[in-house]
N, CA, C and O atoms as a Tinker XYZ file with bonds, in Angstrom:
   472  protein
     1  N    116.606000  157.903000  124.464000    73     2
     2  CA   115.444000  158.774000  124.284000    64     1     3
     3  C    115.914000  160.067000  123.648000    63     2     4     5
     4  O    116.898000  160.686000  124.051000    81     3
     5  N    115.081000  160.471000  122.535000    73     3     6
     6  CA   115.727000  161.743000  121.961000    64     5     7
     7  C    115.264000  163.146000  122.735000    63     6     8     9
     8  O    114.307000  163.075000  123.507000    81     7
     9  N    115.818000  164.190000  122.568000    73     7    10
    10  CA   116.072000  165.286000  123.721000    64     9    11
    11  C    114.540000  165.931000  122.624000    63    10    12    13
    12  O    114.226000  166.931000  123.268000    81    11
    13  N    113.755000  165.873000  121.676000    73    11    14
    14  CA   113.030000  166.273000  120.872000    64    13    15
    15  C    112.092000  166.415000  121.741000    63    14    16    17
    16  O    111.691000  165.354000  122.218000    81    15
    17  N    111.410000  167.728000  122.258000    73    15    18
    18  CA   110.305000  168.311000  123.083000    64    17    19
    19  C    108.662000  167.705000  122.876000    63    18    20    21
    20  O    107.836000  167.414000  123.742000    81    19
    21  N    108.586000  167.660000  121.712000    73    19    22
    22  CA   107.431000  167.283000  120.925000    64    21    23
    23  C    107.261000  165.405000  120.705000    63    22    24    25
    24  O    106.263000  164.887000  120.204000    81    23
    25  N    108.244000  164.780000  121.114000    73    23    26
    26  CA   108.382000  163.438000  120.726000    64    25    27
    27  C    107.023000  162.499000  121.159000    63    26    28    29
    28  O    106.635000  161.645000  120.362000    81    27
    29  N    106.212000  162.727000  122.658000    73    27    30
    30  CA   105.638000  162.198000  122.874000    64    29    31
    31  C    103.965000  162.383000  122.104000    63    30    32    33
    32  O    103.198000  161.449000  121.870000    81    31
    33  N    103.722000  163.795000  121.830000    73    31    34
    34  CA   102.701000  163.846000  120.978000    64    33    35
    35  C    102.541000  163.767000  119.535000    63    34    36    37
    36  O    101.533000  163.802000  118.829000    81    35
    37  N    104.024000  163.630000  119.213000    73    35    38
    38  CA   104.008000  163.046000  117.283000    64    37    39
    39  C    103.693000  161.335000  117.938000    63    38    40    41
    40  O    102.673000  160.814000  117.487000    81    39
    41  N    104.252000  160.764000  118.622000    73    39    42
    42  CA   104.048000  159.672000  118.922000    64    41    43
    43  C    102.292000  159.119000  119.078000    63    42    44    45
    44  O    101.548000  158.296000  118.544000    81    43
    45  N    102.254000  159.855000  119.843000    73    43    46
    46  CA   100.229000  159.732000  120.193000    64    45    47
    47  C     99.748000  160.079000  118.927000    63    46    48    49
    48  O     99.061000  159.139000  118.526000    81    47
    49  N     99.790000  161.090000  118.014000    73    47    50
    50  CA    99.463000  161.103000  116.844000    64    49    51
    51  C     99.851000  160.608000  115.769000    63    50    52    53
    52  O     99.196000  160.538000  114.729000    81    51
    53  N    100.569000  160.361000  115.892000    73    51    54
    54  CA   101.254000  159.141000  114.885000    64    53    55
    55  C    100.516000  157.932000  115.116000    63    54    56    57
    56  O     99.714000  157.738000  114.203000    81    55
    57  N    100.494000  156.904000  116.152000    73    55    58
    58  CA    99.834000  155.901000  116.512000    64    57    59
    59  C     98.721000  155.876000  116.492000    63    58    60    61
    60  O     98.203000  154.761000  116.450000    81    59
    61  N     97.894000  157.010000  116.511000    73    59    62
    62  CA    95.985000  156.913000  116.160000    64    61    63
    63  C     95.907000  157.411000  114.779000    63    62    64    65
    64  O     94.911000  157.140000  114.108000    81    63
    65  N     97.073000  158.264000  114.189000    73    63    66
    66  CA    96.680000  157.875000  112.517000    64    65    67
    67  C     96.516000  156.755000  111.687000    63    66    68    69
    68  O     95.756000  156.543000  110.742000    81    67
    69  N     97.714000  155.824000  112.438000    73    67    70
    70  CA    98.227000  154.347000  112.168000    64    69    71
    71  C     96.539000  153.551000  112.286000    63    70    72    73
    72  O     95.981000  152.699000  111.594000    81    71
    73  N     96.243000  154.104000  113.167000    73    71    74
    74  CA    95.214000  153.152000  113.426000    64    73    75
    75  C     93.680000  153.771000  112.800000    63    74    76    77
    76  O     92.727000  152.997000  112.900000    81    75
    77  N     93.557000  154.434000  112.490000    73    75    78
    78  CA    92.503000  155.507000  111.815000    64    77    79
    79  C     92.790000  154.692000  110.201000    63    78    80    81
    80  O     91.908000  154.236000  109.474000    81    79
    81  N     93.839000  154.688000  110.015000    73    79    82
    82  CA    93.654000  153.981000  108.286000    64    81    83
    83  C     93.710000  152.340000  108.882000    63    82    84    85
    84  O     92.806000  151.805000  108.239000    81    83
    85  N     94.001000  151.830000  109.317000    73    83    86
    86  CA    93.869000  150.190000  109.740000    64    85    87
    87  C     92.638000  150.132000  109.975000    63    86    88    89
    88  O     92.200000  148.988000  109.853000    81    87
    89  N     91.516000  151.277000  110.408000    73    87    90
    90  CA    90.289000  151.327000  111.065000    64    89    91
    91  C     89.367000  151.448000  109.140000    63    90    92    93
    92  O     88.423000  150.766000  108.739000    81    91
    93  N     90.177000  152.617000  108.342000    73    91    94
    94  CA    89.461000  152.835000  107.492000    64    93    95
    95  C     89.744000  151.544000  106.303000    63    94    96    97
    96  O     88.933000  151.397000  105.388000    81    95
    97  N     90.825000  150.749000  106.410000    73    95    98
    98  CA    90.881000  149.779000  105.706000    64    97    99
    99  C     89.727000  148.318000  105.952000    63    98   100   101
   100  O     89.118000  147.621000  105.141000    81    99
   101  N     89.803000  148.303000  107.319000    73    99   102
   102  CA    88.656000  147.150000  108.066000    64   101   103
   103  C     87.047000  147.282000  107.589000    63   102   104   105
   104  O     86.196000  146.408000  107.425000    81   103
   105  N     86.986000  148.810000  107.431000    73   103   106
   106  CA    85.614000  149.393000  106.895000    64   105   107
   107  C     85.748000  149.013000  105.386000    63   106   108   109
   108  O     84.736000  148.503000  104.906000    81   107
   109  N     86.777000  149.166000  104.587000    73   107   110
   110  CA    86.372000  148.583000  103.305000    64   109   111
   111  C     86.233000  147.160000  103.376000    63   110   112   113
   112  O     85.337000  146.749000  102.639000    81   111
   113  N     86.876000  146.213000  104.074000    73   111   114
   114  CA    87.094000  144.690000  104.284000    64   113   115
   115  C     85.561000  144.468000  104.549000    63   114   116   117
   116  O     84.831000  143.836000  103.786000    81   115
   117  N     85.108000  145.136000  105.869000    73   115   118
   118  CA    83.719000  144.952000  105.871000    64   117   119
   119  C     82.537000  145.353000  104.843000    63   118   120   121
   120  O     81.638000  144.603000  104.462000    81   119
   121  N     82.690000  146.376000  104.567000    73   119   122
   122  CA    81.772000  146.473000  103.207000    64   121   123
   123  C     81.787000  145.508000  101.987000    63   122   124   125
   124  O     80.807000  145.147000  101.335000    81   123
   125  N     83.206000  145.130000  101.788000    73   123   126
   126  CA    83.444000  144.256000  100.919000    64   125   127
   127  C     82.237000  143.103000  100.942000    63   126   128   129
   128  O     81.418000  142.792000  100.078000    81   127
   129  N     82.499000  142.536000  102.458000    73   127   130
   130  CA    81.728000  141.357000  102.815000    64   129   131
   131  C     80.424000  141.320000  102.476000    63   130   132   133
   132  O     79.828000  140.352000  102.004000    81   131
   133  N     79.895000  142.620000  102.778000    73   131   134
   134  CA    78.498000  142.617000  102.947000    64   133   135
   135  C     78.133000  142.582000  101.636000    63   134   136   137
   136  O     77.315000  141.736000  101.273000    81   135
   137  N     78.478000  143.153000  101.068000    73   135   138
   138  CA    78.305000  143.347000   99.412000    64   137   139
   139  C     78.153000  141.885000   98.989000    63   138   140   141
   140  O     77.086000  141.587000   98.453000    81   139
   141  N     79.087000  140.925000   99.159000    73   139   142
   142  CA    79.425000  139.771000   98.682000    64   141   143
   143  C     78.322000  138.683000   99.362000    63   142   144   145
   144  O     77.637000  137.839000   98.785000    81   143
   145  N     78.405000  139.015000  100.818000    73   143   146
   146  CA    77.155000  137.927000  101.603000    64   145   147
   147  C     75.857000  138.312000  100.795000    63   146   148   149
   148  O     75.094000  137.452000  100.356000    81   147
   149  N     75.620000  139.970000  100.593000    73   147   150
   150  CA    74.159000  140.019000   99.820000    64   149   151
   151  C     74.390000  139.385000   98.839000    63   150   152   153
   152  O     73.930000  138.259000   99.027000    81   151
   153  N     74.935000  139.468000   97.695000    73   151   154
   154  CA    74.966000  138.953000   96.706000    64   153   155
   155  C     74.982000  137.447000   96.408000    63   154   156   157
   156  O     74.547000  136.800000   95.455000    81   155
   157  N     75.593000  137.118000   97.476000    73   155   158
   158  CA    75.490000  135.381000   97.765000    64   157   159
   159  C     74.111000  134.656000   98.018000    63   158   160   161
   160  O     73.412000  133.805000   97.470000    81   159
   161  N     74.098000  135.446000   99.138000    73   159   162
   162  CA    72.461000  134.742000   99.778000    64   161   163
   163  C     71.108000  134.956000   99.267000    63   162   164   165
   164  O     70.085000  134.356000   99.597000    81   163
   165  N     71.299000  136.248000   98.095000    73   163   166
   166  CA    70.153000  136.617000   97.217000    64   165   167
   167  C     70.383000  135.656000   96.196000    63   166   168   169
   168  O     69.292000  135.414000   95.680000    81   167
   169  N     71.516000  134.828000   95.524000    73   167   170
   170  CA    71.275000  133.817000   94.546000    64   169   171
   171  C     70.912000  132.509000   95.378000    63   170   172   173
   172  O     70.167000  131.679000   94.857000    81   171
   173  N     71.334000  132.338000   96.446000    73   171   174
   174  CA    71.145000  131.139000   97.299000    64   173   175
   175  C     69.506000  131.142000   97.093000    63   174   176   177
   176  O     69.039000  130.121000   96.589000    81   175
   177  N     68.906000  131.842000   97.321000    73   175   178
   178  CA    67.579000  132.136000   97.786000    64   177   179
   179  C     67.091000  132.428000   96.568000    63   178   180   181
   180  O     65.885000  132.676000   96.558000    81   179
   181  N     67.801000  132.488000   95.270000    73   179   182
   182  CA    66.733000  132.452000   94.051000    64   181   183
   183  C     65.842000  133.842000   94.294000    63   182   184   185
   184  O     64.629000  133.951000   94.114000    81   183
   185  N     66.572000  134.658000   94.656000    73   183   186
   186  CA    66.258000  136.448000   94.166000    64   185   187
   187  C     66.348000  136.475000   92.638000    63   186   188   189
   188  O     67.048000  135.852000   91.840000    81   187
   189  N     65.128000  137.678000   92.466000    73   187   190
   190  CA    65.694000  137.942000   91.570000    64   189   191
   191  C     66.767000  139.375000   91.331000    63   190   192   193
   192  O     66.929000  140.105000   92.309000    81   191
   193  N     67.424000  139.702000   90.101000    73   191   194
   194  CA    68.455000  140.552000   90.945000    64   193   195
   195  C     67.872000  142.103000   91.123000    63   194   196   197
   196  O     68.495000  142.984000   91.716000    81   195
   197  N     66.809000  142.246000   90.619000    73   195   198
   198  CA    66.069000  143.440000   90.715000    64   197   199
   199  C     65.711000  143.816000   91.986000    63   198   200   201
   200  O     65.268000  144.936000   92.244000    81   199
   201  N     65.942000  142.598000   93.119000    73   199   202
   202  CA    64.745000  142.298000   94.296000    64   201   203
   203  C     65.825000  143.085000   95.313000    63   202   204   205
   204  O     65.385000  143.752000   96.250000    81   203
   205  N     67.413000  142.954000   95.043000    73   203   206
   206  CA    68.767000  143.965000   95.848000    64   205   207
   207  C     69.168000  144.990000   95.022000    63   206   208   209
   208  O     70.308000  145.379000   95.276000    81   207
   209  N     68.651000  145.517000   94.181000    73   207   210
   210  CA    69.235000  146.316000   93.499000    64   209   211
   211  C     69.403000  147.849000   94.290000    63   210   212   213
   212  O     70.345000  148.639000   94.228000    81   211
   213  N     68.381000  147.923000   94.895000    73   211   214
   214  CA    68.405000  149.348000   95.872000    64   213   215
   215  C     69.505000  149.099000   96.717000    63   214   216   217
   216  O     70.464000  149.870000   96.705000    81   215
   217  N     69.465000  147.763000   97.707000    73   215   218
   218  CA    70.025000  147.536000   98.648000    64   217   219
   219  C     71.909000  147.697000   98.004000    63   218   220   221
   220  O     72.787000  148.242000   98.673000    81   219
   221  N     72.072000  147.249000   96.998000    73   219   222
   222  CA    73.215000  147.354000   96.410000    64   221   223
   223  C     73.698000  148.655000   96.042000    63   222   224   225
   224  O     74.807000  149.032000   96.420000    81   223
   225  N     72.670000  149.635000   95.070000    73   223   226
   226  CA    72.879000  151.211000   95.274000    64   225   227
   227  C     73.423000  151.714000   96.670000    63   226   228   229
   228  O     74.569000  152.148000   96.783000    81   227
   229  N     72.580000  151.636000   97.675000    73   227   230
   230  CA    73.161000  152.686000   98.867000    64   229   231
   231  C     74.407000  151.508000   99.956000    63   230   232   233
   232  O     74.795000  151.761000  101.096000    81   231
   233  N     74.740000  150.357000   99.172000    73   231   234
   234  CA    76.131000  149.665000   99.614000    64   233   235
   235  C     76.927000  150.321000   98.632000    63   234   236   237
   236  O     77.920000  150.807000   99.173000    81   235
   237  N     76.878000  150.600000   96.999000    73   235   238
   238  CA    77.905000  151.089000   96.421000    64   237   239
   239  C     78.283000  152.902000   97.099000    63   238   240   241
   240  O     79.376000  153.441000   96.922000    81   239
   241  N     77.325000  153.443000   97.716000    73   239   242
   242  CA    77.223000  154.652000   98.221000    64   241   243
   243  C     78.288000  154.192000   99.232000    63   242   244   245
   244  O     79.485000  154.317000   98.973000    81   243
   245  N     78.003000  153.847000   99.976000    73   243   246
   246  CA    78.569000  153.102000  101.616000    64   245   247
   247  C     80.108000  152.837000  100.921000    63   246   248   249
   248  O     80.966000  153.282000  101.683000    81   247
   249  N     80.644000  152.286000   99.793000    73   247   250
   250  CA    81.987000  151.939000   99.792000    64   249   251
   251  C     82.717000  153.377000   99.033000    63   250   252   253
   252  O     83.858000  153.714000   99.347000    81   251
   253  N     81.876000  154.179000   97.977000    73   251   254
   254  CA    82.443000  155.465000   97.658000    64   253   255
   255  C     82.905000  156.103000   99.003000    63   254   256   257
   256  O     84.044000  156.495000   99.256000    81   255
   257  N     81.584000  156.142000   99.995000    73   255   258
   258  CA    82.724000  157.071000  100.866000    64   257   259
   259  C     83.244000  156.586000  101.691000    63   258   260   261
   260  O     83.624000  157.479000  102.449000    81   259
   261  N     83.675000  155.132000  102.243000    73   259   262
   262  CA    84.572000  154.236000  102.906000    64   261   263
   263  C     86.264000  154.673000  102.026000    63   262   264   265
   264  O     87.289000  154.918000  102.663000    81   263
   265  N     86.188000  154.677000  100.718000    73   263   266
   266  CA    86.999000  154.999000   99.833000    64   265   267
   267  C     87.781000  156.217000   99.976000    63   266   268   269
   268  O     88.989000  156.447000  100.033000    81   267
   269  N     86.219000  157.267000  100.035000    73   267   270
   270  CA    86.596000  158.609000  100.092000    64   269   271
   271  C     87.170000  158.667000  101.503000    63   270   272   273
   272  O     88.269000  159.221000  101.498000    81   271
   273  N     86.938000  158.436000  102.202000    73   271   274
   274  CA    86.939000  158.660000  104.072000    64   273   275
   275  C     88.751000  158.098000  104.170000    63   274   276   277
   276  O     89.628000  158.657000  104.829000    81   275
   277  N     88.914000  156.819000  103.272000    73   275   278
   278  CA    90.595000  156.490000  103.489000    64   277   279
   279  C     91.240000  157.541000  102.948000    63   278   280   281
   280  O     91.857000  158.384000  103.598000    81   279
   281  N     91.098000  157.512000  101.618000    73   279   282
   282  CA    92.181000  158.866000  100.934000    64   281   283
   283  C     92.165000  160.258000  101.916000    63   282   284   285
   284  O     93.162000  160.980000  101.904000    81   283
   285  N     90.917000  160.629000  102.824000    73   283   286
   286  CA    91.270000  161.794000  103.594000    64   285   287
   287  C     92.299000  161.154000  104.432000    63   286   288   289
   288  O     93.421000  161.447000  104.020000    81   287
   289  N     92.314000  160.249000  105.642000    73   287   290
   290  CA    92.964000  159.995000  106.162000    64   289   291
   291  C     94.527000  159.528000  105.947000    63   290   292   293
   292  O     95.359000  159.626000  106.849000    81   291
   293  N     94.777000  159.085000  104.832000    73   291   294
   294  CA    95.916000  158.885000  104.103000    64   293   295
   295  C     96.472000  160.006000  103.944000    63   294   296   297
   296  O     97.697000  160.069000  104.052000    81   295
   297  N     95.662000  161.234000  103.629000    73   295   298
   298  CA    95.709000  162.929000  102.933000    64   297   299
   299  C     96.575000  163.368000  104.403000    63   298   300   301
   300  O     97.634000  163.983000  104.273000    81   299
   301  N     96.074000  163.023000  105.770000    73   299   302
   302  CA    96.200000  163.822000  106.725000    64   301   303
   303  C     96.953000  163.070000  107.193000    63   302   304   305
   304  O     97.302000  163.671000  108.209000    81   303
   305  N     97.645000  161.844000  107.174000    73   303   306
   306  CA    98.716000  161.089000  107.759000    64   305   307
   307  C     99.998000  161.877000  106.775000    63   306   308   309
   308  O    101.149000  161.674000  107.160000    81   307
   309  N     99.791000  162.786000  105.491000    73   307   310
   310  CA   100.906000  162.667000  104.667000    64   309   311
   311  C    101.259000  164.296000  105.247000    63   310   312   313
   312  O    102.424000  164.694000  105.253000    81   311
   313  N    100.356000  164.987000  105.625000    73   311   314
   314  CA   100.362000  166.446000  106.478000    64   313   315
   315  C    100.739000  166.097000  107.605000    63   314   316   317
   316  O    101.746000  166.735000  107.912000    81   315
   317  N    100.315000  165.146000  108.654000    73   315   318
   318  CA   101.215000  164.942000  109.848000    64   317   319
   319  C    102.271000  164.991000  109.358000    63   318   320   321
   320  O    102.767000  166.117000  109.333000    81   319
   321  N    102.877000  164.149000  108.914000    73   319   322
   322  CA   104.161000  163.758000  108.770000    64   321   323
   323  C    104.754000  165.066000  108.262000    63   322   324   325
   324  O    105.962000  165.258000  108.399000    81   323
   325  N    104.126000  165.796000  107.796000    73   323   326
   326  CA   105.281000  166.967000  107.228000    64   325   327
   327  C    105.409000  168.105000  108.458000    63   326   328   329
   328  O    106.376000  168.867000  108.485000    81   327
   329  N    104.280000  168.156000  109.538000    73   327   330
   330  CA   104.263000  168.984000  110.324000    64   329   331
   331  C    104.874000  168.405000  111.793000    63   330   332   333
   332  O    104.832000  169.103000  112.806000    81   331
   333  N    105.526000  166.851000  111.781000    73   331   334
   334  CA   106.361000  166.335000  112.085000    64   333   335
   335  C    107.524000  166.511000  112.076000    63   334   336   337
   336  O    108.369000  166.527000  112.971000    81   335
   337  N    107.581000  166.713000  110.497000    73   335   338
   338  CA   109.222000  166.909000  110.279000    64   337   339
   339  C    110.103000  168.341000  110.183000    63   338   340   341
   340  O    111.248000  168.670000  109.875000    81   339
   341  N    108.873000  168.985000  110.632000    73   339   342
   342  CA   109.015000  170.228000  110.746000    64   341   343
   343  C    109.159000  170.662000  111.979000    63   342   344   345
   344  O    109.561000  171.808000  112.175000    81   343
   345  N    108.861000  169.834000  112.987000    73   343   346
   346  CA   109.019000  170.138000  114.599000    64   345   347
   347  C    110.023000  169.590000  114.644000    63   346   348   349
   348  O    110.214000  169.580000  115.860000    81   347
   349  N    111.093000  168.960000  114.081000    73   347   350
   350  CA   112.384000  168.160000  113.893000    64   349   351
   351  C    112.432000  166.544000  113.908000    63   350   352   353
   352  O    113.516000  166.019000  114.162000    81   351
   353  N    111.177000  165.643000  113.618000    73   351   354
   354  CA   111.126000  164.426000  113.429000    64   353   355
   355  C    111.446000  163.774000  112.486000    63   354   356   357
   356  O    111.107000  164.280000  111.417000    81   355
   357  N    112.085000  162.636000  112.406000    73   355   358
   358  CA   112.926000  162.089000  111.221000    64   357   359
   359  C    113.307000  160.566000  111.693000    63   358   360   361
   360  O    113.933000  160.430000  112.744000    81   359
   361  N    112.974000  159.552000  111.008000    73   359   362
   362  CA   113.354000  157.972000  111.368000    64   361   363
   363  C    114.980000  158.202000  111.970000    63   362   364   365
   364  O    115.477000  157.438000  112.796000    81   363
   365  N    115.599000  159.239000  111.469000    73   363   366
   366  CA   117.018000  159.386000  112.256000    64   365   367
   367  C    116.880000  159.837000  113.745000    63   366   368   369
   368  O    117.594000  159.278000  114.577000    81   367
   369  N    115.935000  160.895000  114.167000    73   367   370
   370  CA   116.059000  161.512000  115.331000    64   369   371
   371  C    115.151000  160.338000  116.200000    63   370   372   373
   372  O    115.250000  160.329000  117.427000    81   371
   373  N    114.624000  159.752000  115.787000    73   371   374
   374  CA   113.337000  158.942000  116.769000    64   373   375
   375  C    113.994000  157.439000  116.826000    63   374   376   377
   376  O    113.620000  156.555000  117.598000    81   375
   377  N    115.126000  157.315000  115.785000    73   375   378
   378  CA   115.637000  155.775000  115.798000    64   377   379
   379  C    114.388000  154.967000  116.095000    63   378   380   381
   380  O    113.302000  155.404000  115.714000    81   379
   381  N    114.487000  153.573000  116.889000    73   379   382
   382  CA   113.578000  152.720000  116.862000    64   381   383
   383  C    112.021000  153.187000  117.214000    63   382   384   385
   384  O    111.043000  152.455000  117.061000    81   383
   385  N    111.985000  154.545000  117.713000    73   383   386
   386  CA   110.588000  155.045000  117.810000    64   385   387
   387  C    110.439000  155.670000  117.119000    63   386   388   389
   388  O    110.170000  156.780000  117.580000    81   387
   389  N    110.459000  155.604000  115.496000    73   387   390
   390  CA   109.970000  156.040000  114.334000    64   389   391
   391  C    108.626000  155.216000  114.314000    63   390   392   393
   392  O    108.545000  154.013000  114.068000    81   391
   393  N    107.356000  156.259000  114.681000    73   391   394
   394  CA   106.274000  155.035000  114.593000    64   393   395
   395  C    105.693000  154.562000  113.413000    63   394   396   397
   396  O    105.015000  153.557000  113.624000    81   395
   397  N    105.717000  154.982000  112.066000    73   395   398
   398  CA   105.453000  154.302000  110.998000    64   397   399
   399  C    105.698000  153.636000  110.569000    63   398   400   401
   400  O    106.884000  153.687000  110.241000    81   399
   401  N    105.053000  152.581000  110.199000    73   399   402
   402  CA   105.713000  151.071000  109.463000    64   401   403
   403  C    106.805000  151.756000  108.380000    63   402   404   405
   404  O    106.880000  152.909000  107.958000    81   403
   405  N    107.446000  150.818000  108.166000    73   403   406
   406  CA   108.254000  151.223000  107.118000    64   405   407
   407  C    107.523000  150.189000  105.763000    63   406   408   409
   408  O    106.677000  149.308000  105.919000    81   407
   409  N    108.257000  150.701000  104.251000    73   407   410
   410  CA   108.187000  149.292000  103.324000    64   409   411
   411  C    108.251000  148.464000  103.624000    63   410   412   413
   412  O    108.632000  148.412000  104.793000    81   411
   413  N    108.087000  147.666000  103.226000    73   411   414
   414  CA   108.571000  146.225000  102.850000    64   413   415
   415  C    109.500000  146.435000  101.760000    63   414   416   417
   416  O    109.310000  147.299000  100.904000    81   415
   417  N    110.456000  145.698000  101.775000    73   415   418
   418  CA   112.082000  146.380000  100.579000    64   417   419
   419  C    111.764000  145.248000   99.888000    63   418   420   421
   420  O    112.387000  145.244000   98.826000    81   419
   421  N    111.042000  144.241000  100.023000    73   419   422
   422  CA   110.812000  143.214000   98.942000    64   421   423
   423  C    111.817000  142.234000   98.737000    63   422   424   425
   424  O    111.760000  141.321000   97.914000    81   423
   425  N    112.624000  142.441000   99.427000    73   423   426
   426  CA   114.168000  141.594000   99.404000    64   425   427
   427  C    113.476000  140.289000  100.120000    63   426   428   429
   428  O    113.041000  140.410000  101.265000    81   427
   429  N    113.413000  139.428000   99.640000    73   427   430
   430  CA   113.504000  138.231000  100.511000    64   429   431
   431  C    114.798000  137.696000  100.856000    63   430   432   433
   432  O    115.765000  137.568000  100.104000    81   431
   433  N    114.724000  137.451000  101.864000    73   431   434
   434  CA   116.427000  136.409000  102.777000    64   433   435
   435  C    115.947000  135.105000  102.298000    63   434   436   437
   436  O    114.899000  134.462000  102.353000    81   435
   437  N    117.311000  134.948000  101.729000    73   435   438
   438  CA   117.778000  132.921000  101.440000    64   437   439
   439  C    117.924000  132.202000  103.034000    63   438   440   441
   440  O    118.139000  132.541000  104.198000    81   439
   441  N    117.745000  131.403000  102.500000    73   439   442
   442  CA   117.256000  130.417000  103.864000    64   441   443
   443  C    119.115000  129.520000  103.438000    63   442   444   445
   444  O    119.778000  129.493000  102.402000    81   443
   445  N    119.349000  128.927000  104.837000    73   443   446
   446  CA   121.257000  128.234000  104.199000    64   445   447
   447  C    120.445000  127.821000  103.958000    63   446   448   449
   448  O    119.231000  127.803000  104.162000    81   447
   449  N    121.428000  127.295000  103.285000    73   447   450
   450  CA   121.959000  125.721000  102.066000    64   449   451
   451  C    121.992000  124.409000  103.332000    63   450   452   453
   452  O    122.804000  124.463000  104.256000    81   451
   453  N    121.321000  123.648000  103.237000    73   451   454
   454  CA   121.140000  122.268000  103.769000    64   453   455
   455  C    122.385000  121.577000  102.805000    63   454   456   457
   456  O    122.512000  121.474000  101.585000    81   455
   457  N    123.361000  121.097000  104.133000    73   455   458
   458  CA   124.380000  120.060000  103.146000    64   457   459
   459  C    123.521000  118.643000  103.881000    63   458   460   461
   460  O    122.800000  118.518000  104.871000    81   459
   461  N    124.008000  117.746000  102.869000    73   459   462
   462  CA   123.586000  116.123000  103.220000    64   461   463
   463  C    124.556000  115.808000  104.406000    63   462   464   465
   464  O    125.567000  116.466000  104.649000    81   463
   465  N    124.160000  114.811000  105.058000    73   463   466
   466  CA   124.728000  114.627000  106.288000    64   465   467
   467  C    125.011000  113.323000  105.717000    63   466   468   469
   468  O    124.273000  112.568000  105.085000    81   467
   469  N    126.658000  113.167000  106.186000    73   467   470
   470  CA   127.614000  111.537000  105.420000    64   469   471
   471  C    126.896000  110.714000  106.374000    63   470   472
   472  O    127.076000  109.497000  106.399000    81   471
């Protein structure tokens, strides 16, 4: 455990930012849908496309600020983190309780080599 005074509330805030953009990403996933189910079930049903066109206006409204609403939160996960690292937090000082995902390094691992069995 690091001797860092502040560790447990970068932690609590760290972990509901984490989840504030997982929350604001689910909101685009869902808008996505809806967008797509209207659009589906109004050709299913032989709409014409004039008949969602409103309904589609205040969904394109609904995903501008689903959009807008992530980039704040993205904005204020990138200010935590600096007012983090300013109370002395660092993937070095927190070792395995660094709570942010890290990359993905893109490296994929080789799987062995299968020899034939005599």
């Amino acid at each position: 455990m690091s001797n860092l005074p502040h560790i447990d509330a970068i932690t609590i805030v760290a972990k509901a930012t984490i989840a504030g953009e997982q929350a604001s990403d689910a909101a685009l996933r869902n808008l996505a849908d809806l967008v797509s189910a209207t659009t589906t079930q109004a050709e299913a049903i032989q709409l014409p496309p004039h008949a969602t066109q409103s309904t589609l206006d205040h969904l394109r409204t609904a995903m501008i600020a689903a959009f807008d609403s992530r980039r704040a939160v993205v904005m204020a996960h990138q200010e935590l983190g600096a007012l983090a690292q300013r109370l002395g937090a660092s993937p070095e000082s927190f070792g395995d309780l660094w709570p942010c995902p890290r990359f993905p390094t893109g490296a994929t691992e080789q799987a062995p080599r299968l020899r034939a069995a005599a």
